[in-house]
C-alpha positions, -999 to +999 in steps of 0.1 A: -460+047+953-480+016+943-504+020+914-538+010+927-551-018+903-585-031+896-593-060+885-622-071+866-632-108+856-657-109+823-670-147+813-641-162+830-642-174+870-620-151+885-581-168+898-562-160+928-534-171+912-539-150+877-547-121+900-513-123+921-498-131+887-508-095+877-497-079+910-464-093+902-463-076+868-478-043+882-449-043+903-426-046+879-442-021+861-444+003+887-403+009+887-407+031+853-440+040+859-443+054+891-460+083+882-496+064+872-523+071+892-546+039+883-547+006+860-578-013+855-570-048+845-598-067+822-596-104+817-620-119+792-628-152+772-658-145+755-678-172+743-682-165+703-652-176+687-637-165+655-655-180+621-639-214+618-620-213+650-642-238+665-616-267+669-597-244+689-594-240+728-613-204+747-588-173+739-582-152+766-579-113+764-572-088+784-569-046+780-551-026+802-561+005+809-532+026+826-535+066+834-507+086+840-503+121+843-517+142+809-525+107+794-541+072+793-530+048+775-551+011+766-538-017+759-567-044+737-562-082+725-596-073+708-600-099+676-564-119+686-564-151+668-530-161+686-535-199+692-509-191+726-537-173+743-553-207+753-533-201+784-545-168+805-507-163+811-492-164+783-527-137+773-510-116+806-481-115+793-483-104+758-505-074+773-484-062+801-456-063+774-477-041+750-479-021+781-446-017+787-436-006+752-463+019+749-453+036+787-417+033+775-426+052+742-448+077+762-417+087+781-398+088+755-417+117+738-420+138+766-384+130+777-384+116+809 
């Protein structure tokens, strides 16, 4: 079953490309967690930067927002200072990663 995704651009022009980028990673996300019935996908690069982070490129963030069955678990780059997250990829990446470990841990505990 796919997971329907929703995909929401904040102070950034939206991207085919980072969007089929994310499909890919939904898909690949979708083999352990089948059971999910949404994910809402929020790309950001808000225009304040950090206090004395003005030499620095725009920092993407995103949050995941995944519900499964009993649960939701988020996923936030809120406050990242990671000098790699110039590049919305890299940003992706790092989230779905978080992602993964947190749906991996949630199946953990409940033994599946």
């Amino acid at each position: 079953m796919a997971i329907p995704v929703q995909i929401t651009f904040r102070d950034v022009p939206p991207s085919e490309a980072l969007e089929s980028r994310i499909h890919q990673r939904v898909e690949r996300l979708e083999r352990f967690a089948d059971r999910a019935t949404s994910l809402h996908v929020i790309v950001a690069a808000p225009h304040a930067r950090p206090q004395g982070a003005s030499h620095r490129g725009q920092l993407y963030q995103f949050t995941l927002e995944i519900r499964l069955p009993g649960t939701d678990i988020v996923v936030r780059q809120d406050d990242n200072d990671n000098h790699a997250h110039e590049d919305p990829y890299v940003a992706m990446r790092d989230a779905f990663e978080a992602l993964e470990r947190r749906v991996h841990d949630h199946f953990a505990k409940i033994g599946r």
